[in-house]
C-alpha positions in Angstrom: 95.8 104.9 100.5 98.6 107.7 101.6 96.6 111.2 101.8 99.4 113.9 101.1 96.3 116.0 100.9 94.7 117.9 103.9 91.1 119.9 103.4 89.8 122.1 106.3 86.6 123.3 105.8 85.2 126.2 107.6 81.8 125.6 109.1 79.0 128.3 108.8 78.1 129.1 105.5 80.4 127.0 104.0 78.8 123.5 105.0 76.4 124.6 107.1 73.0 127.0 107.0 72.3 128.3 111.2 71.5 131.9 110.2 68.0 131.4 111.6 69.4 130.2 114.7 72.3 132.6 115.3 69.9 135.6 114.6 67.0 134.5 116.3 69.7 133.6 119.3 70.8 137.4 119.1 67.2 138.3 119.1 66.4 136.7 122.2 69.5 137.8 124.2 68.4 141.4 123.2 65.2 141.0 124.9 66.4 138.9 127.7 69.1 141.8 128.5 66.7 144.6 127.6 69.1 146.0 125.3 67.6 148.1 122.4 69.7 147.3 119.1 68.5 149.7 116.5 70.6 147.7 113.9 69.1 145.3 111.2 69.0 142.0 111.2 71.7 142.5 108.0 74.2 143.8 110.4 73.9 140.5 112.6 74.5 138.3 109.2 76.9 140.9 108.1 79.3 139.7 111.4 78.7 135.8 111.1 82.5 134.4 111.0 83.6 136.4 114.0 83.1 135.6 117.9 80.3 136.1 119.6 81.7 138.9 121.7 83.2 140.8 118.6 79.8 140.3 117.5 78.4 142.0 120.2 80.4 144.5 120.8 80.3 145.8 116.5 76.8 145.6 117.2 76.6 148.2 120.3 76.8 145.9 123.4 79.3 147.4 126.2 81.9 145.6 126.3 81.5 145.1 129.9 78.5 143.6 129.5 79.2 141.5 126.4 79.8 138.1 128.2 76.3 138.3 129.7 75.1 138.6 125.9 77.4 135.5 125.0 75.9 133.6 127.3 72.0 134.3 127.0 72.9 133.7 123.6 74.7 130.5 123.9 71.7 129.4 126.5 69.1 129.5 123.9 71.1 128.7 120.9 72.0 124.8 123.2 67.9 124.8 122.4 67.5 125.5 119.1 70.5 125.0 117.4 70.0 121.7 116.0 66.4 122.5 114.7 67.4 125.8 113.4 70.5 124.4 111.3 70.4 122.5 108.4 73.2 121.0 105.8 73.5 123.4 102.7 72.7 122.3 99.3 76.0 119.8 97.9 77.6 119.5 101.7 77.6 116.3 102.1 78.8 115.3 98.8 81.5 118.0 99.6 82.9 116.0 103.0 82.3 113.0 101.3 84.2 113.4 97.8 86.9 115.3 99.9 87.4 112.1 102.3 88.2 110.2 99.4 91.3 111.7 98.6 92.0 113.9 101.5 92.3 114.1 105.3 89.9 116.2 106.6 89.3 118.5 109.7 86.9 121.5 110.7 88.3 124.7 111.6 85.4 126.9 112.9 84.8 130.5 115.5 81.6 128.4 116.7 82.0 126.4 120.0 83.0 123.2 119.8 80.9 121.9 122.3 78.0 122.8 120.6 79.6 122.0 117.0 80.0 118.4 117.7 75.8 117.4 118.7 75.7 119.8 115.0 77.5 117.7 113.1 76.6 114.5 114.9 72.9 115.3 114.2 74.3 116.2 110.7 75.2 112.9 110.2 78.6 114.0 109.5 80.8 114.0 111.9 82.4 110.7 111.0 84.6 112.4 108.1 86.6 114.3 110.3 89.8 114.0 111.9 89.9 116.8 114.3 87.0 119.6 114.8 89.0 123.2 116.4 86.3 125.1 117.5 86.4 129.1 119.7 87.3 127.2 123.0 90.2 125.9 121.9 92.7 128.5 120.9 93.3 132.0 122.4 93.4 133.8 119.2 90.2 132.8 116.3 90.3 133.2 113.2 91.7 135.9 111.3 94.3 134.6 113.3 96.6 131.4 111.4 96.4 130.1 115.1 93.4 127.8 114.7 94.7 126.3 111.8 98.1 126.1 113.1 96.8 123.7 116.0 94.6 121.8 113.8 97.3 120.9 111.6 99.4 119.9 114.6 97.2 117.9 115.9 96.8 116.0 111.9 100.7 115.6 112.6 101.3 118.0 109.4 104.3 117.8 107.6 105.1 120.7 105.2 107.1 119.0 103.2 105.1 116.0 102.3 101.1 117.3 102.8 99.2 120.0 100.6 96.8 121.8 102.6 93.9 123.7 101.7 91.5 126.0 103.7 87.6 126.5 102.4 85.8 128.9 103.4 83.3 131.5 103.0 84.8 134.6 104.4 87.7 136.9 104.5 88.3 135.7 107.9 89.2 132.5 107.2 91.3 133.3 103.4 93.4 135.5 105.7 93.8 132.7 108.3 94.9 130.8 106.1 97.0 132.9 103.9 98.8 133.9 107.8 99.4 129.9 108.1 101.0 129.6 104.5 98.1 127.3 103.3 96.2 126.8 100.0 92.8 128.6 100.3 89.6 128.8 98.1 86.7 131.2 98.8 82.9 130.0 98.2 79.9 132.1 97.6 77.3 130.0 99.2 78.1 131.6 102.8 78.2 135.3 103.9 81.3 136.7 102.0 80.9 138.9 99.0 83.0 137.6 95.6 84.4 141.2 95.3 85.9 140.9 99.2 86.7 137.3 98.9 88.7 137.6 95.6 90.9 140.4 98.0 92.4 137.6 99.6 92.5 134.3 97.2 92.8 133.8 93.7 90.6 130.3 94.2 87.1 131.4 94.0 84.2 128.7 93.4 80.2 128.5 94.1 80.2 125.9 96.7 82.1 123.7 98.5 81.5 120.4 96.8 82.7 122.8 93.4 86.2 123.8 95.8 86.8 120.2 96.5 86.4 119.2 92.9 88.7 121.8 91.9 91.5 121.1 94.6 91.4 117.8 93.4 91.7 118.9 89.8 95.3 120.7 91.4 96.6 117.3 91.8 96.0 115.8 88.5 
């Protein structure tokens, strides 16, 4: 079957649940650093979707000392992450429904290298084409770069191949509104509908209902 349709799905919070682990990974690299964060664990959920180091660094870290945070925190998470993460609710019927119409790929801030054991553990991993993670572009999302090189590498071709970005935050609406793609915000991640709807006029609950509905585009 041709597939003139490409779906990318962001990761976090749009097919994924790691907030225990990213927090409790923040956590530890506090103590580990002896760095007193008088912030809430809200602010750390509050910057899920961008780097690590932007992370840090919004959240008080020097920024000559933010590396050293990155990789305490990218030390423990290797240790936890797959016990700490867990498919959310719909996900797989999401990858699943969307790989029976559509080609589709990950574009995520989180490191690929520790993305793939995720979404092998997952048991997903088989439904995508490519998986562009932090490491391999210079500019993350906001930036239309990661998309960009993701849809190079699916040898995209604008004038025969629909492409649609899910995701839960602004970051990756705007990415994909900078890399002239579809996009539809879902409200089962860590964006707010009154910020997401700033950026796309697609809004839905999940991302099995976003699939369902980009499908619905082509009938």
């Amino acid at each position: 079957m041709n597939k003139d349709t490409i779906i990318l799905f962001d990761l976090d919070g749009t097919l994924i649940d790691s907030t225990d682990a990213i927090v409790s990974c923040f956590y530890h690299s506090f103590k580990e650093l002896s760095f007193d964060f008088t912030g809430t664990t809200e602010d750390i959920k509050n910057l899920i979707g961008y780097p690590l180091d932007v992370m840090y660094v919004n959240l008080g870290v020097e920024d000559s000392k933010k590396w050293d945070f990155v990789d305490s925190y990218k030390n423990q998470y290797r240790q936890i992450s797959k016990a700490q993460t867990y498919l959310l609710e719909n996900a797989i019927e999401a990858v699943e429904y969307a790989a029976s119409y559509a080609r589709v790929s990950v574009v995520t801030t989180k490191t690929r290298m520790y993305t793939m054991p995720l979404l092998e553990n997952l048991n997903i991993d088989k439904h995508f084409e490519i998986v562009t993670g932090r490491e391999n572009v210079e500019n993350p999302k906001p930036h239309p770069e990661p998309i960009n090189i993701t849809l190079e590498q699916m040898n995209y071709d604008k004038n025969s191949h629909d492409v649609w970005m899910i995701g839960d935050t602004k970051l990756d609406l705007i990415a994909a509104k900078e890399a002239n793609v579809n996009s539809v915000g879902v409200l089962c991640g860590y964006g707010k509908e009154e910020e997401l709807s700033l950026y796309t006029e697609y809004i839905q609950t999940n991302a099995l209902e976003a699939v369902k509905f980009i499908k619905e585009q082509k009938n």
